[in-house]
Structures are given as structure tokens and as C-alpha cells.
N, C-alpha and C positions, 0 to 999 in steps of 0.2 A: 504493500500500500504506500501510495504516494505520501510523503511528511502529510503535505499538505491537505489530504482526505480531513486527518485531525483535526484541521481548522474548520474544514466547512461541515465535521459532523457537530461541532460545538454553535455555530450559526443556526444551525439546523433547529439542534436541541433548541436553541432558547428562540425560535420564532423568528427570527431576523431577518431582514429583507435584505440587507447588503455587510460584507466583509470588506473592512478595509485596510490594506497596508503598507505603515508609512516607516522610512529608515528612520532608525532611532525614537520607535514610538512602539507602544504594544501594538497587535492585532484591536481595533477596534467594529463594534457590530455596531449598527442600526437598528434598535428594536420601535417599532409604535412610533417611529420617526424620532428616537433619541438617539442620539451618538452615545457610548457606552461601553469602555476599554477594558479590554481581559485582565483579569488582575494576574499579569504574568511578564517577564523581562523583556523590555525594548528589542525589537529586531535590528539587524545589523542589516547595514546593506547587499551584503555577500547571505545573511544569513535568507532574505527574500528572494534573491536571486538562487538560491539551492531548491527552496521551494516552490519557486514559479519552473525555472527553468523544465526541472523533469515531464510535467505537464505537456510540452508543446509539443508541436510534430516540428521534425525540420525545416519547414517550408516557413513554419510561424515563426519560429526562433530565429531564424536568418533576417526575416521580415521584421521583428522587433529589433533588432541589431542593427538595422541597416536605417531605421525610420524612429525608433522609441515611442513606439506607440502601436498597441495591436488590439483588438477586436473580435474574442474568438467568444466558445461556449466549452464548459467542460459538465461531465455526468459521471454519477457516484452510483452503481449500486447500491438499494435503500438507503439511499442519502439523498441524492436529488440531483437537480440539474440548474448549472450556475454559467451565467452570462459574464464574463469578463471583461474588463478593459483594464489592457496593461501599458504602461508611460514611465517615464522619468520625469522626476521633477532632479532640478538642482545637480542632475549628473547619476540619479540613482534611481532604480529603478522599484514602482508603487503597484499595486493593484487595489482595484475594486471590483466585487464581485454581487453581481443580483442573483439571488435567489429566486429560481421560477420554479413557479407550484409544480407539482410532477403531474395535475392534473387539473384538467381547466373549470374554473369555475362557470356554473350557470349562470343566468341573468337574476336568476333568485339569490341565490348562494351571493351575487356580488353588490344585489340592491340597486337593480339597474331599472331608469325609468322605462316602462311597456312601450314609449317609441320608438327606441333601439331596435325590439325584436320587428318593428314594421320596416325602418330603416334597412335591415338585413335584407329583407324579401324582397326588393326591389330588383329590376331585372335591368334596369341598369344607370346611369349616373356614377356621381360623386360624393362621399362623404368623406368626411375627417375627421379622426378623432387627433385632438391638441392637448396640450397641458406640458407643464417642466415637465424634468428629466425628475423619475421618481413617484409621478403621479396616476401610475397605473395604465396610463395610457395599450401598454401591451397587453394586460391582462384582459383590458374592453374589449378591445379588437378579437384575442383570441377567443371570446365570449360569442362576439356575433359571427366569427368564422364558426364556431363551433355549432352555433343555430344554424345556419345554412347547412351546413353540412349533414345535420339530422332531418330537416326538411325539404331540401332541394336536391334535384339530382342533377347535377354540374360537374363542369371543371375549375375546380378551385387552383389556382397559381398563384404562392406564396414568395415575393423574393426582401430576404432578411438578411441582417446586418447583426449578431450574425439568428441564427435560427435560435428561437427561445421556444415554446411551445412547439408538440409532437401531434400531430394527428391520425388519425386514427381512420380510414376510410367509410363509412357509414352510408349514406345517400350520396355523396360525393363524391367524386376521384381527385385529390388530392396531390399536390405534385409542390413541394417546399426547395427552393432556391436559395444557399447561401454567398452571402459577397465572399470574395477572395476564395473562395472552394471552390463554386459551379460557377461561379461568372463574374467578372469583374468590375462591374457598378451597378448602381442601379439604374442609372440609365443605358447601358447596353444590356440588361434585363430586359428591362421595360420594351426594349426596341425588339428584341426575340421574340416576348410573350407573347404580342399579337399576333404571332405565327404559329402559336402553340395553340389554339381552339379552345382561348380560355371562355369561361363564362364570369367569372368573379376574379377579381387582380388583389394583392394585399401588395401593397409597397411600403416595407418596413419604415423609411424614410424619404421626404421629398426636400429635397436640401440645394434643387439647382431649378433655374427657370426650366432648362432641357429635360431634366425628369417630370416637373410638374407639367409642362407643357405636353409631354408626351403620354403621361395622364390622363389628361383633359381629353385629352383626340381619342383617346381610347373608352372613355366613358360618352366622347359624342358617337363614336363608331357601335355603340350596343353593349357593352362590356360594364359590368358595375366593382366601380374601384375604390378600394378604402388605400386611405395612406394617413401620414401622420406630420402633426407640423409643432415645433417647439413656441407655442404660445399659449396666454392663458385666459385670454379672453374672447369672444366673435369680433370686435374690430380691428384690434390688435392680430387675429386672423387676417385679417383680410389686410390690415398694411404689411404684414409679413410676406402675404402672395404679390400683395402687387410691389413691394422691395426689388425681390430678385428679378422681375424683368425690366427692360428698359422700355424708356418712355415710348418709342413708336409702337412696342407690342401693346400696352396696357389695354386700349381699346379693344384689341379684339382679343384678348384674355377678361376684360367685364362682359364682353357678350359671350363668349364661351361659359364663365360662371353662371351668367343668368340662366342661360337653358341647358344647363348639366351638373348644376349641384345639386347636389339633395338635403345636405345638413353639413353642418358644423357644432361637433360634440365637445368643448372644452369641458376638463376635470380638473378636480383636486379631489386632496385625498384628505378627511377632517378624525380627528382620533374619537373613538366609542367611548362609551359613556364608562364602560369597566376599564379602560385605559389598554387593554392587551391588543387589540385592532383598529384597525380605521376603514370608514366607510365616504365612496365617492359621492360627490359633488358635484352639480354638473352646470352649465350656462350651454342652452342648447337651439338652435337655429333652424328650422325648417324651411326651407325654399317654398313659397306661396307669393300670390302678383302683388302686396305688399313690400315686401323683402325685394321682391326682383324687382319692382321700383327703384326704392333705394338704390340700389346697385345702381342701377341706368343711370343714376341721376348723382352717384358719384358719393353718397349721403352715408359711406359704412360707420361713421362716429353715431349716427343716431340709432342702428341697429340695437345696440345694449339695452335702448329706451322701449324699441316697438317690441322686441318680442316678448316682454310678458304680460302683452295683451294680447296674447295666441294660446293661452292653457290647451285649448282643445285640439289646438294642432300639434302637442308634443313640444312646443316652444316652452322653457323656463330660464328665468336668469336666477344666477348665483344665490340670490336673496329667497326666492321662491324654494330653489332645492334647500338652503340648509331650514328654512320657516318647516318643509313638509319629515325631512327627517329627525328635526328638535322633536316635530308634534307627535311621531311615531316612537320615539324615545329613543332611537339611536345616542344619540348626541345630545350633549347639556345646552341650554340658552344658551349660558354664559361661552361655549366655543363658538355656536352659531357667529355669537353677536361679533367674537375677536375674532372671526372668518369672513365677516361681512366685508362688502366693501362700501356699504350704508348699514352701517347699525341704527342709529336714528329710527330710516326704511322700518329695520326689521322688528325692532322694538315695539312700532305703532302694529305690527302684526302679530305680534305675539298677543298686542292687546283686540284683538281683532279686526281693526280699523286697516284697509285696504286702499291704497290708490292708484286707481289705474286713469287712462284718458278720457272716461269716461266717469270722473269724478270720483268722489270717497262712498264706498260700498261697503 
């Protein structure tokens, strides 16, 4: 057994979402989103290098060496399976390791609003799921792949960075893509896939105009494509999209959005009220002639405002989700409110009192 199995069975044991390790510091875990150090002797930088290094195949080792920076996934025998990112800082070399469940949770099991699983069924478009790094964003995704895949009978094309979640074929034919193993980016993926007869696309990350764009064309083409973007709100989405391309595309990427997007799912992740978990949060986006208005009309700063006067379309903002899991007992007011981004807002709803555009209800 690799040194290092030792470390991520002790992760394991105590719950922890992520391993980290820094020269001249203990192994520290992540639990319930607290940082939280093994009470055991500072690693040496030679002594993390003894324990990353065995781990890798030589194609990765080289590839750490030559770049200080790699990207891979490693699995344990009844212990699990752990997404890594390995770097140097300061000349030495660190890792961080996520912990993915060995088994994908339900929509139930994860407290996912019921317009996710309509989201999924759609035959084709665009959806995104956003949020930091940390906010579960994979585990949603492999949620609604995992829905498709027990009620649709498709071809699902998965290409990840690197692969975290295992599927299992069910209704589905399934077919998972990792960077640097099967293919070399995502966008010379993306540019394959549609010769592969997909019916459903997962793009681990959209990180270039040339991926997102080749995205787009494939969810205008029939194809319905989830991918993921590092923000954490719907207009801050959407300045992030329109960032990476240059001014003479923008135009015809708002008309491509307006008639190919389906949603935009920003999370967070807020701690249980027993303190041992945390349960998502959501700011959620529905494309209806609303929405696509704004678009046209350039207006994505006011989006934050229209959608939650859409309940019935699936549409909630931030304040909405943590008001309905306070009320269900998940979550204490008092996180709600240090979650909000209107506490104020959320206060006057806890006392009942509502306001939407159509006055206080």
C-alpha cells in the first residue's frame, strides 16, 4: 500500500471533503468546510514528494516535472476515489485532494430543487451549472447525468478534467473522456464529440471563448449540453460569458444564448443545522420571453431582480433558496441571514412579509 493510502483513509474516516499538503505544515483536512490539521509532525518537502510521487504513472510524473502543476484522479479500494491537483508553490511541491463520493447522490439524497430533474429531460439546449471551486458544483451535475441516464435512453459523452464520478450504464450508453489520457483539451473534445452521435454532452469545464462557443453550436445543432463556469451568481454568469469573447462576437453569442439556453444553476454550499454536512443553495435562471428580453436588450445586471418573480417557472434567487431550507429546518436563520446577500430581504420573510413587483404580499 501506497504511504499515502494512510492519509486518505484518515480523510475518509473523518468525512472530509478535501486533503491538503503543504511543506513544512501537517496534512490538513477540510471537514463541514473547516480547515482542520492532523495533530501529527510537519511534512518535509522531500517527505511529500515520497508520497505523491509513487502514485503517478510516468506520463504524469514527467508532466509534473516539466510544468509543476498536474491534474489527475486517484482510487482506493474501500476507501474511495480522490481528484487531485498537484503544484509547487515557493519551489516545492503541495497537493490537494477532493474527495468524490464512490457513489452519486440522488436529487433527494442532495436537496435538489424539482426543476433540475425537468432541466435534465430536455432534448436539447444549454444549461450551467456555476459556483466556486468547492461548491459542489460536480456532484449536481453528476446528479442530473445520473437522472438521464435512468430515464433516457441516449448517448451520454462525458469529457472531464480529470474524470471524478463513475457511471454505470443503465438507460444510457455512456462513454467518459479524460483531459490528458483520451484527448487533449476540451476543446479538441468538444470538436470530436459531435462526430460521436452524442445525444447529451457534459463539458467538465468551459474556460475559452473556443470551447464555449463550440458548445453553443452544438446545443443549436440538437444536442443538450451541460458545462460549468466559475461564478457565483446569474449576472456575474453572464459577464463571465460574455469576458472571454471579443467585442465583434458578442452579438451573435446574445443571440445564440437567447434561443439555446435553458438555465443557469449557480450554488453554494451552507452548513446543516447539526454542523456534520452542508446542504446546496441555489440562484436559478430559467430561459422564458422575459429573460430573453433582457438578454436582447443587453439588461443581464437586472436579471438577479426578475427572477424571483418566476417561482412557478423553477426560477429562485439566493434569498428564496436559503428562506425555503431555514423553513424546512435544514439550516439555522441565523446562517440563512450570514448567507444572504440581503439579510434585511430575508428577515422581512422570515416575518412573513414578501416583496415582489407586484407589491408586498
Amino acid at each position: 500500500m501506497p504511504e499515502i493510502d494512510k492519509l486518505f483513509e484518515v480523510c475518509s474516516k473523518h468525512g472530509a471533503s478535501d486533503l491538503h499538503l503543504k511543506a513544512d505544515n501537517p496534512p490538513v483536512l477540510r471537514v463541514t468546510g473547516t480547515m482542520r490539521a492532523l495533530d501529527t509532525p510537519p511534512l518535509s518537502a522531500q517527505d511529500i514528494e515520497k508520497l505523491i510521487y509513487p502514485i503517478l504513472s510516468p506520463p504524469d510524473l514527467e508532466k509534473f516535472k516539466e510544468t509543476g502543476d498536474l491534474d489527475t484522479a486517484y482510487a482506493i479500494p474501500r476507501i474511495g476515489r480522490f481528484r487531485l491537483n498537484i503544484f509547487r508553490q515557493r519551489g516545492k511541491a503541495g497537493l490537494v485532494a477532493r474527495r468524490v463520493n464512490p457513489t452519486i447522490p440522488s436529487f433527494q439524497e442532495l436537496n435538489l430543487p424539482k426543476v433540475l430533474s425537468k432541466i435534465a429531460m430536455h432534448k436539447q439546449g444549454l444549461a450551467l451549472v456555476c459556483g466556486i471551486t468547492g461548491s459542489g458544483k460536480s456532484t449536481t451535475l453528476a446528479a442530473m447525468i445520473e437522472h438521464i441516464n435512468t430515464h433516457r435512453r441516449c448517448h451520454i459523452v462525458t469529457i472531464e478534467d480529470p474524470i471524478e464520478y463513475m457511471y454505470d450504464d443503465k438507460k444510457a450508453l455512456i462513454n467518459q473522456r479524460e483531459i490528458g489520457l483520451d484527448v487533449e483539451s476540451f476543446s479538441v473534445a468538444l470538436r470530436a464529440v459531435v462526430r460521436q452521435d452524442p445525444d447529451v454532452i457534459l463539458i467538465g469545464e468551459m474556460r475559452d471563448a473556443e470551447t464555449f462557443g463550440t458548445a453553443l453550436t452544438a446545443a443549436e445543432t440538437g444536442h443538450l449540453v451541460f458545462g460549468t463556469l466559475h461564478s457565483s451568481t446569474v449576472p456575474q454568469t453572464f459577464g463571465r460569458i460574455f469576458d472571454i469573447f471579443p467585442n465583434d462576437e458578442r452579438d451573435a453569442l446574445r443571440q445564440g444564448l437567447m434561443f439555446n439556453l435553458i438555465s443557469i444553476i449557480c450554488q453554494k454550499l451552507a452548513p446543516t443545522v447539526d454542523g456534520k454536512g452542508r446542504v446546496p443553495i441555489h440562484e436559478i435562471l430559467v430561459m422564458n420571453p422575459t429573460i430573453q428580453k433582457l438578454l436582447q436588450e443587453g439588461k443581464e445586471k437586472k436579471m438577479g431582480d426578475v427572477i424571483r418573480n418566476y417561482p412557478d417557472d423553477g426560477m429562485c434567487d439566493f434569498n428564496q433558496s436559503l428562506f425555503r431550507i431555514a423553513e424546512e429546518g435544514k439550516i439555522t436563520k441565523k446562517t440563512a441571514l450570514k448567507m444572504s446577500h440581503n439579510p434585511e430581504q430575508l428577515k422581512m420573510n422570515f416575518k412573513g412579509i414578501f416583496i415582489s413587483d407586484r407589491g408586498i404580499v
